[in-house]
C-alpha positions in Angstrom: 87.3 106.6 99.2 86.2 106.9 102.7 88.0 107.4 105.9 86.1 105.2 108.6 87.6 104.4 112.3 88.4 101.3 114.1 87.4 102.8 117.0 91.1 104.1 117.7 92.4 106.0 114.8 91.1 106.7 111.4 92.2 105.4 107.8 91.7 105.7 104.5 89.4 103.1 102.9 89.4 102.7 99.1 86.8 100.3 97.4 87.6 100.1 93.7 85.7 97.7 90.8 87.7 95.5 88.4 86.2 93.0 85.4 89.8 91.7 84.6 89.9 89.3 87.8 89.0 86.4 86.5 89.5 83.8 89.4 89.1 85.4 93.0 89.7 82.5 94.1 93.5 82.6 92.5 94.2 86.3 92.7 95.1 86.4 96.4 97.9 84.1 95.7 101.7 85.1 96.5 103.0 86.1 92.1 99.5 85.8 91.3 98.8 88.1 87.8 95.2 87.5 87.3 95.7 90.0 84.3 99.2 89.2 83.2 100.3 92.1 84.2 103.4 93.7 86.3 101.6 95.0 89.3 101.3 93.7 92.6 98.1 92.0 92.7 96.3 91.7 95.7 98.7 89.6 97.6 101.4 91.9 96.8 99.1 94.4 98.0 98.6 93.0 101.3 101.8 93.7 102.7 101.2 97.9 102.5 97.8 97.6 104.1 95.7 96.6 107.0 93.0 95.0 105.6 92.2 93.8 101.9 89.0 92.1 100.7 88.4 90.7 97.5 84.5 89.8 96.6 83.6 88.2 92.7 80.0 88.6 91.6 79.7 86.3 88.5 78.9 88.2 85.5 79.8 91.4 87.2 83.8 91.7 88.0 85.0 91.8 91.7 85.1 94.4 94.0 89.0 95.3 96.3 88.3 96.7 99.1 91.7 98.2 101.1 92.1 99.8 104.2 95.1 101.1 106.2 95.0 102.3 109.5 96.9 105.6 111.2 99.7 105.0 113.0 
């Protein structure tokens, strides 16, 4: 975790890794389970934060990245 700036106010940043994503190009979708799983995935995700990115390295899992800002 890191706690960058966007120039205003700072946030917390959290990066984490994950193997179970399968299809990043799926997971971002609205009662997506990429896992089959209960939890909110990263579209349910989205709507608590600022800023969410999702990158898939074949062979490697995918990397979240999620940010929220101060208010």
């Amino acid at each position: 975790m890191t706690v960058p700036s966007d120039g205003k106010r700072p946030g917390p940043r959290l990066v984490s890794g994950d193997e179970a994503i399968a299809d990043a190009g799926r997971a971002p979708a609205e009662g997506r389970s990429t896992t089959g799983g209960r939890g909110p995935g990263p579209a349910g995700s989205r709507r608590h934060v600022d800023e969410i990115g999702l990158v898939r390295a074949p062979g490697r899992g995918a990397r979240v990245t999620v940010t929220t800002w101060a208010r």
